[in-house]
C-alpha positions in Angstrom: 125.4 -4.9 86.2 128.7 -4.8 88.4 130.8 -2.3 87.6 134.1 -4.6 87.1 132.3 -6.5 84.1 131.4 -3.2 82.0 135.4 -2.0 81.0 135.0 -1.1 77.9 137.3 1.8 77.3 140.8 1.4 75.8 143.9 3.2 76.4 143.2 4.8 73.0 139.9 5.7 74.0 141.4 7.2 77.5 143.7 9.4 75.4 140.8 10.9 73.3 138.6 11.5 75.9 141.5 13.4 77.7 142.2 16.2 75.2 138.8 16.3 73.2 136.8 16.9 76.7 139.6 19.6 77.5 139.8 21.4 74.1 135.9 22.3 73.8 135.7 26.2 72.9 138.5 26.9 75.3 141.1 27.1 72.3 138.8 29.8 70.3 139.7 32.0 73.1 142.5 31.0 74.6 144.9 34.0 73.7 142.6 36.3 74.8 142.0 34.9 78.0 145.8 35.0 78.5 146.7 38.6 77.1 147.4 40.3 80.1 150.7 39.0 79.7 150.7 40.3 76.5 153.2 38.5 74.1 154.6 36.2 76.4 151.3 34.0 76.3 152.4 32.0 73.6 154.5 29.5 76.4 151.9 29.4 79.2 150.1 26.2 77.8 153.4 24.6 78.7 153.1 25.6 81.8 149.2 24.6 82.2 150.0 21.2 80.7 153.1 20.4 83.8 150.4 21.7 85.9 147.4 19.9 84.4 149.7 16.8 84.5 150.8 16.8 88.3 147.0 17.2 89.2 146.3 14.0 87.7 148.6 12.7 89.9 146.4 12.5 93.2 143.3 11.8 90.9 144.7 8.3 89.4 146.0 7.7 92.8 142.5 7.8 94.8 140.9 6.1 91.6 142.8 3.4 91.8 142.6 2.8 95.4 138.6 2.4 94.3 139.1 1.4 91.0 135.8 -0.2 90.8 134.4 3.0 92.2 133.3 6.3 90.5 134.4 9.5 92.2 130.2 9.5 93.3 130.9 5.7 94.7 133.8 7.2 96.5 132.7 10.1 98.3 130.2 7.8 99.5 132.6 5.3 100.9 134.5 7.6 102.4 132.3 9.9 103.7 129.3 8.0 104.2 126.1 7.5 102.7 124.3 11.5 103.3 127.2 13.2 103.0 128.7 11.7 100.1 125.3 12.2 98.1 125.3 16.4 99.6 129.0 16.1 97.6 127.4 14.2 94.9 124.5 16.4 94.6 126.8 19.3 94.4 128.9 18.1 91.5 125.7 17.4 89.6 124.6 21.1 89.9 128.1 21.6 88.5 127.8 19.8 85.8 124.9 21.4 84.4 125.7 24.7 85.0 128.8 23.7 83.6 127.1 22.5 80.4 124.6 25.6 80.2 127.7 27.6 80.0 129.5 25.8 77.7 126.7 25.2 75.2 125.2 29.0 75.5 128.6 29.9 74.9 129.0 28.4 71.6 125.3 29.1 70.2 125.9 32.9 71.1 129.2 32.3 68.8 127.2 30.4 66.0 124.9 33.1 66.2 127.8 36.2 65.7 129.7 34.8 63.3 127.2 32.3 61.1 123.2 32.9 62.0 123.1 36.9 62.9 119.9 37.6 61.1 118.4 34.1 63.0 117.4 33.0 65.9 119.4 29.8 68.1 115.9 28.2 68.1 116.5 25.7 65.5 120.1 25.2 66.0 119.6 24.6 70.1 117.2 22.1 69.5 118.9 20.1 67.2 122.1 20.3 69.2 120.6 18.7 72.1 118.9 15.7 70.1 122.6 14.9 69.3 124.0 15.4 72.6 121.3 13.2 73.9 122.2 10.5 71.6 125.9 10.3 72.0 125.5 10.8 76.0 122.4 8.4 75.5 124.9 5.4 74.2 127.7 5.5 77.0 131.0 6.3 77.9 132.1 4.5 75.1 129.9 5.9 72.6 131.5 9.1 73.8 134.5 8.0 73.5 134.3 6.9 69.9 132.7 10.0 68.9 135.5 12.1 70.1 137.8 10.0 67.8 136.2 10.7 65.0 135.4 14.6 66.4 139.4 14.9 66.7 139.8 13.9 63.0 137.1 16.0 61.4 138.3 19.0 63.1 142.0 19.2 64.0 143.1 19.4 60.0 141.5 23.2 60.5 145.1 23.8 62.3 146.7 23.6 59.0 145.3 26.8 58.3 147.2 28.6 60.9 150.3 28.4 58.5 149.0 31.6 56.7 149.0 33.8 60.0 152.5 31.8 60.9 153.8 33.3 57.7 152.3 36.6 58.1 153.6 37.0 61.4 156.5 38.6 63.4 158.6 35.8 65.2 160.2 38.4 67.0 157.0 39.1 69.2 158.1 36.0 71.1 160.9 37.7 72.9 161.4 38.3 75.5 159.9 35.5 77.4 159.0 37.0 80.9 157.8 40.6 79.9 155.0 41.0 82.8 154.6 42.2 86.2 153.3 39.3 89.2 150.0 40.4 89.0 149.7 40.4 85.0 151.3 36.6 85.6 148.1 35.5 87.9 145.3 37.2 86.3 146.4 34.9 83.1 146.4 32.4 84.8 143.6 32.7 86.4 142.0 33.0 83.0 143.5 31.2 81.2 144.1 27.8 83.0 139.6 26.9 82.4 141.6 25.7 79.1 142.7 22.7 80.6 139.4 21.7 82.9 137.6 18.6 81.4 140.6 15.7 81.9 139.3 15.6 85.6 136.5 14.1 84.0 138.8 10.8 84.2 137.9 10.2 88.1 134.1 9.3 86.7 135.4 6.9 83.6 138.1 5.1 85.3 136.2 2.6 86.5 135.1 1.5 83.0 139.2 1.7 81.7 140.2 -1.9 80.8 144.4 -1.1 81.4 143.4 0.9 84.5 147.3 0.7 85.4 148.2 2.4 82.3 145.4 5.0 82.4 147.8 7.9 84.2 150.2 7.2 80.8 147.3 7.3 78.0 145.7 10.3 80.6 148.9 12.4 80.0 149.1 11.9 76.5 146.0 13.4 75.9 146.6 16.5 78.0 149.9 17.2 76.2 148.4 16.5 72.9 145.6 19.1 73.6 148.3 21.7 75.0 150.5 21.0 71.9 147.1 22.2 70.1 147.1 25.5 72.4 150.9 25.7 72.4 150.7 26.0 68.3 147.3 28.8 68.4 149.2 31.0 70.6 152.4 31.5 69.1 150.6 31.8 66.0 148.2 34.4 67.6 151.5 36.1 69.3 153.1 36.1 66.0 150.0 37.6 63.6 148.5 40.1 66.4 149.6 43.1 68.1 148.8 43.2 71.8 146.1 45.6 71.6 144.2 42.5 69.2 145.1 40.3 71.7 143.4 42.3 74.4 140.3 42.9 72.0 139.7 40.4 70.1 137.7 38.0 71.6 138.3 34.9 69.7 141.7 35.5 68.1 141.9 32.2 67.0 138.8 32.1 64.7 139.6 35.3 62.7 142.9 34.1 61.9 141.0 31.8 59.4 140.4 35.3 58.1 144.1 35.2 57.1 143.5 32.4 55.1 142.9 33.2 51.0 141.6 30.4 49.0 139.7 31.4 45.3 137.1 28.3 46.3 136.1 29.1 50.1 135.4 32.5 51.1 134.5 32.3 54.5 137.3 30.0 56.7 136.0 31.3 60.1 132.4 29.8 58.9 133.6 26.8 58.2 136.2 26.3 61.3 132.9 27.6 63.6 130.7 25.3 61.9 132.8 21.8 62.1 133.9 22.9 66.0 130.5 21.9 67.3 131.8 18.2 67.3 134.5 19.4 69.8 131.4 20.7 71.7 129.6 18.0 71.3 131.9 16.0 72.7 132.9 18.2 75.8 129.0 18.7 76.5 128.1 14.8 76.4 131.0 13.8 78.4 129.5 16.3 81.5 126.2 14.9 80.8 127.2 11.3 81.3 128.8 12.4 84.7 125.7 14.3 86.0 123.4 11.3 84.4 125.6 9.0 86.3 125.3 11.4 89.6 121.7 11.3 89.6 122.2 7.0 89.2 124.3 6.8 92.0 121.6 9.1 94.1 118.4 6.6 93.5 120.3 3.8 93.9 119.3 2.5 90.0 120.3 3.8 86.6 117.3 4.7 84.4 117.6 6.6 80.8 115.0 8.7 81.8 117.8 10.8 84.2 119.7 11.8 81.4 116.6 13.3 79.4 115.3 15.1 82.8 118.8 16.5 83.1 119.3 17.6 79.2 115.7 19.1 79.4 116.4 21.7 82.7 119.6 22.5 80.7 117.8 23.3 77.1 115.5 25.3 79.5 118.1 27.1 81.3 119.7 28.6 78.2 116.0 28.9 76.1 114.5 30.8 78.6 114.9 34.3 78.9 117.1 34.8 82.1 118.8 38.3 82.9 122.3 38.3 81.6 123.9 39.7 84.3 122.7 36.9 86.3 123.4 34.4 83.6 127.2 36.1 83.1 127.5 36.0 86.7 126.5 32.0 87.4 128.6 30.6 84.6 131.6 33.1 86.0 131.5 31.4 89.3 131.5 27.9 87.8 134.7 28.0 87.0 135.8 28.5 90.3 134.3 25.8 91.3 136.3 23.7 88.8 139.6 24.3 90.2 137.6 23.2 93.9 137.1 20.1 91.7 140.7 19.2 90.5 142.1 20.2 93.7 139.5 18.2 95.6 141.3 14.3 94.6 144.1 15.8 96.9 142.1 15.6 100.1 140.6 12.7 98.9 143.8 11.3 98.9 144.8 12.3 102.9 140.9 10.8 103.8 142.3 7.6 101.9 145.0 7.4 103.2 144.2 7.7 107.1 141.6 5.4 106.4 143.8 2.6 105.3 146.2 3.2 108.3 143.3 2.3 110.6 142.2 -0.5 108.6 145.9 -1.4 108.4 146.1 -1.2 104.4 149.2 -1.0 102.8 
């Protein structure tokens, strides 16, 4: 089926796609990640947002130039047929590494906070037969499901009032108390927060507006950074700066803060109903390396996407060294600001190409 007749995504679907994919478990530990600035943290995501925003720049640009093109259909335009697929091949290996981090990650969290006298057997197995199915049904499917994932989950903010209330305000002054090297080791932590709207250069193709997509693209990124805006001035306020350090997900035990006589245990609960931000962040990377391997045999076949969720269960179910494991997903992330800098040269290889074809 041609590409131009399977649009299917709305702008609304665009925007939820956006901040769902981004938020994943990155907001659990956000304030960590950026507390080598210490209490000046809590403005940052401002900063990642005007960032995150002017990357997507280039990326709508070179999408648009192919709009019925994936970013695999374009790195084979423009760079030919075996060289585009080495690139292509590339990105898939990101992608599930990416998602073996992302889903070990949370387990390992489950496991702490919820299951610590179980194993992640159960739990693993059941959490890929739903990531199968949502992947399973499309980009749309996906889309739908982080919707509804947005609504069942985002309510837990609420709950931040009681550490807002507990908390200093005056921990938010002064704004730039940190040296130039404190400034970039935050930031080179703590802007993985904002990967996943780069996801957009494999989905624009199917985006029915495609003129409007860099509009509905932005308002998801700021709506996600107005979630990590509101965690980390909360977290600034309730913590001291040794927490911040410490604590490794700051924002889950502020749910500690939280006293209700019918609900004892707020972290379980918040832990529990964040596997549908996982969920959607995880079957949003395993469409794009589904539709990698596609664009590699030439055909699309359901099969891919089981082949590819089965060397990923494996990865994380079998026993692996750590340090090796710690190491790999580590390195990833480097790879993922490669990725959203990458529409940028795109862009230049574009562009001299339509000066010798004499587009305009």
């Amino acid at each position: 089926m041609h590409i131009h007749q399977s649009k299917t995504l709305n702008g609304y679907h665009v925007v939820f796609l956006v901040q769902n994919v981004m938020i994943g478990s990155a907001l659990l530990s956000l304030p960590n990640l950026l507390s080598p600035v210490g209490y000046s943290q809590w403005w940052f995501p401002i900063m990642f947002g005007a960032f995150a925003n002017l990357l997507l720049i280039p990326m709508i640009w070179i999408a648009r130039q192919n709009h019925e093109l994936t970013l695999f259909g374009i790195h084979q335009k423009l760079f030919g047929k075996w060289v585009g697929t080495c690139i292509n091949t590339a990105i898939i290996v990101y992608a599930i590494i990416l998602l073996a981090s992302v889903c070990e990650g949370y387990l390992e969290l489950i496991q702490v906070v919820a299951l610590s006298d179980r194993t992640i057997t159960g739990p693993l197995f059941i959490f890929f037969l739903l990531l199968i199915y949502i992947a399973n049904n499309g980009i749309k499917s996906i889309a739908r499901f982080c919707i509804a994932s947005f609504f069942l989950v985002t309510w837990l903010l609420y709950f931040l009032t009681w550490g807002f209330t507990e908390g200093d305000i005056g921990h938010t002054l002064p704004l730039f108390n940190f040296t130039r090297e404190e400034f970039l080791a935050a930031t080179q932590k703590g802007f993985i927060s904002v990967v996943g709207f780069e996801v957009i250069l494999f989905y624009f193709p199917y985006i029915i507006q495609q003129e409007k997509a860099f509009r509905h693209a932005s308002y998801g990124i700021w709506i996600c950074i107005l979630c990590y805006l509101s965690t980390t001035l909360v977290s600034v306020m309730y913590y001291s700066q040794w927490q911040l350090e410490n604590v490794m997900y700051p924002v889950l035990y502020l749910f500690n803060a939280v006293k209700l006589s019918f609900l004892e245990r707020i972290d379980v609960l918040a832990i529990t109903l964040w596997v549908f931000f996982i969920l959607t962040t995880t079957a949003a990377y395993l469409w794009v390396a589904k539709k990698g391997v596609d664009s590699i045999r030439g055909m699309e076949k359901k099969s891919h996407l089981y082949i590819i969720a089965l060397i990923i269960y494996l990865m994380i179910s079998l026993p692996l060294p750590k340090e090796f494991q710690k190491e790999l997903y580590e390195r990833i992330y480097y790879v993922t600001y490669g990725l959203m800098i990458w529409p940028i040269f795109l862009c230049v290889v574009q562009f001299v190409k339509n000066k010798k074809e004499g587009i305009q």
